[in-house]
N, C-alpha and C positions, 0 to 999 in steps of 0.2 A: 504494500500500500504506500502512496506515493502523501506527503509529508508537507506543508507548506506555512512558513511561521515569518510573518507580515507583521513588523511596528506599524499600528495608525495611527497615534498620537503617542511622538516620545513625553517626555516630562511637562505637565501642566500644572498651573495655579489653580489651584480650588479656593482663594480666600475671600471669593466675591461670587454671589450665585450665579448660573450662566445656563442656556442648553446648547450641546453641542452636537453637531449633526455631523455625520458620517454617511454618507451614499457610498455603498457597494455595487458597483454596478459591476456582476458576473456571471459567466458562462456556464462553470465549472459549480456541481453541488457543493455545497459547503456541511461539514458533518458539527464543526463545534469550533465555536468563536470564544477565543478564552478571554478572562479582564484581570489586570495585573495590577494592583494597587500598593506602591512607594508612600505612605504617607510621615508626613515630619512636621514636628511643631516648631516653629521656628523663633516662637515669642522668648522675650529673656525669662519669665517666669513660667513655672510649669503647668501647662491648661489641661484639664481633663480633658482626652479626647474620646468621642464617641465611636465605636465597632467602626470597622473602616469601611466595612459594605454601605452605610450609614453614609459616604462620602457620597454615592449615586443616588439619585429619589426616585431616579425612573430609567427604564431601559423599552424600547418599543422596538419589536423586530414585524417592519412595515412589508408588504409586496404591492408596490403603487398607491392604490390610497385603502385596500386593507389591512388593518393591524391584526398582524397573526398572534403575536406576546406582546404585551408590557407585563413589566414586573418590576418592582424598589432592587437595591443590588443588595438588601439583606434577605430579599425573598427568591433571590437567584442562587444566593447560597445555600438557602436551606432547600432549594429544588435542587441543589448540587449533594449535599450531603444526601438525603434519601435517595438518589439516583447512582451515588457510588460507594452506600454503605461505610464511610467513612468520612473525618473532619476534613475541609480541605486544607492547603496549605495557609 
């Protein structure tokens, strides 16, 4: 099976709310879109930070103008954990 591992956005500011859009426009099925979150407090004093899934509110995987999923990126994870029987990384 053939293998293919795509940066779409390298490192972003999350410290102002934003939505960001991504158009994939492909040919080729796609089996599983993975999301890799680096988060860092950078304040001088040290702020609770909240679950870092908690950093997305929303995730919408569209085909033209039907939305096939949305889901928060803390309800992508726990659709991760029941689907691979284990915590993710």
């Amino acid at each position: 099976m053939n293998y293919r591992n795509v940066v779409i956005q390298d490192n972003l500011d999350i410290s102002t709310a934003s939505t960001t859009t991504y158009d994939l426009n492909l040919v080729d099925p796609i089996s599983r879109l993975a999301f890799k979150f680096n988060l860092q407090n950078h304040a001088t004093t040290p702020l609770l930070i909240a679950h870092p899934a908690r950093a997305v509110s929303k995730i919408e995987l569209i085909d033209g103008s039907h939305i096939i999923a949305a889901v928060s990126g803390e309800q992508l994870l726990s659709m991760n954990y029941y689907d691979n029987k284990r915590t993710p990384h």
